[in-house]
PLY file of the C-alpha trace (Angstrom):
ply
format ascii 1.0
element vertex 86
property float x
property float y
property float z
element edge 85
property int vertex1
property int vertex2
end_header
225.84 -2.16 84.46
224.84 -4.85 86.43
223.66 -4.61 90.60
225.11 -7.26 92.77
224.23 -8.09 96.34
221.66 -6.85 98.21
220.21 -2.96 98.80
218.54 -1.25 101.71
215.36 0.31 99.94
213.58 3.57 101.31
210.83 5.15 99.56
209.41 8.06 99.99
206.94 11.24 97.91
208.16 12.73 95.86
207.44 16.39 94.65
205.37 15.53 92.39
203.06 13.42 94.68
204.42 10.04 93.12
206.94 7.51 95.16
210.78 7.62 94.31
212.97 4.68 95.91
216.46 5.44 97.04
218.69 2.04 97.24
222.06 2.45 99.87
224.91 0.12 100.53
223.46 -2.38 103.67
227.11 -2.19 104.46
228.45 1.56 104.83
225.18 3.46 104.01
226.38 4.92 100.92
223.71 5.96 98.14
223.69 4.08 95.17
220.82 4.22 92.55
217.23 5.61 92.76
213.66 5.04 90.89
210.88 6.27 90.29
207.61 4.37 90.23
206.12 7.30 87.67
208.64 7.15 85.54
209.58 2.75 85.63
211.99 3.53 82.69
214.44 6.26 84.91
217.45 4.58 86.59
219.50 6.75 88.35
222.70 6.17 89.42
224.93 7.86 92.03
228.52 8.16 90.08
230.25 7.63 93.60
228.86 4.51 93.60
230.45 3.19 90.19
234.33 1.54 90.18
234.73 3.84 87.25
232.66 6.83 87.34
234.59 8.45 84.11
233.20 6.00 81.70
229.54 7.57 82.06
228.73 11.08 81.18
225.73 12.96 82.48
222.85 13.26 80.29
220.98 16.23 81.84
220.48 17.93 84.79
217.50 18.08 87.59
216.62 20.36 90.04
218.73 23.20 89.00
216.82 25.01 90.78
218.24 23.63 94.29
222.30 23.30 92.96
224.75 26.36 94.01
226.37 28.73 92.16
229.90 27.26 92.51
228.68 23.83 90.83
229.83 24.24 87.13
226.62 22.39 85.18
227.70 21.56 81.83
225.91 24.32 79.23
225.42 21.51 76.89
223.09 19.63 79.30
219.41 19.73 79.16
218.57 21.39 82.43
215.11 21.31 84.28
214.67 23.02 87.22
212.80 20.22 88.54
212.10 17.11 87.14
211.80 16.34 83.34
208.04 15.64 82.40
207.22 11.91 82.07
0 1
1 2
2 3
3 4
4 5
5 6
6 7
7 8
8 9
9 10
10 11
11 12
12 13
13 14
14 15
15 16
16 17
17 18
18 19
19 20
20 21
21 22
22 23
23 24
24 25
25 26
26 27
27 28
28 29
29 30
30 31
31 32
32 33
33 34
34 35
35 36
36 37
37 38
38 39
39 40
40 41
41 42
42 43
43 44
44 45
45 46
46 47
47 48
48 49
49 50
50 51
51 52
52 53
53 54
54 55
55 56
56 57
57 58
58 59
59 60
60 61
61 62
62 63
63 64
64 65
65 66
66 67
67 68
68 69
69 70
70 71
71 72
72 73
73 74
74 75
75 76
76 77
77 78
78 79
79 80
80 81
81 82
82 83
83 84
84 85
C-alpha cells in the first residue's frame, strides 16, 4: 500500500491520554488512515478509502464496546472493547 499526494492531519487525545492522528482527503474530506504516536507500529486504514477494499481482511476489532448490535463483528476476530494493549 503506498500513500500518494498530500493529507490534511488532525491530532487529537486519545483515551488513553496519548495523541492519535487522523489523515482526510484535502480534496472531499473523506477519512483515510490514522496513527498513533503510542503505538508508531499501528497503521490504520479506513477500507472506504482503498480502490479495492476486498483484498484486505480485518484483523481484529476495537472499541466493541461503542459498535451496535446490528453490526455483525466477525466471531473469529480478536475483539477489545477498547484498544489492544501496546
Amino acid at each position: 500500500m503506498k500513500q500518494t499526494g498530500a493529507a490534511t492531519l488532525w491530532s487529537l487525545k486519545g483515551d488513553s491520554g496519548n495523541m492519535k492522528t487522523r489523515a482526510f482527503c484535502p480534496t472531499c474530506g473523506s477519512p483515510v488512515y490514522m496513527t498513533f504516536a503510542a503505538m508508531p507500529g499501528v497503521f490504520t486504514v479506513h477500507a472506504a478509502s482503498l480502490d479495492d477494499p476486498g483484498r484486505y481482511r480485518p484483523q481484529a476489532v476495537t472499541y466493541a464496546v461503542r459498535g451496535h448490535a446490528w453490526d455483525f463483528l466477525d466471531p473469529a476476530l480478536p475483539k477489545f472493547e477498547r484498544m489492544p494493549p501496546g
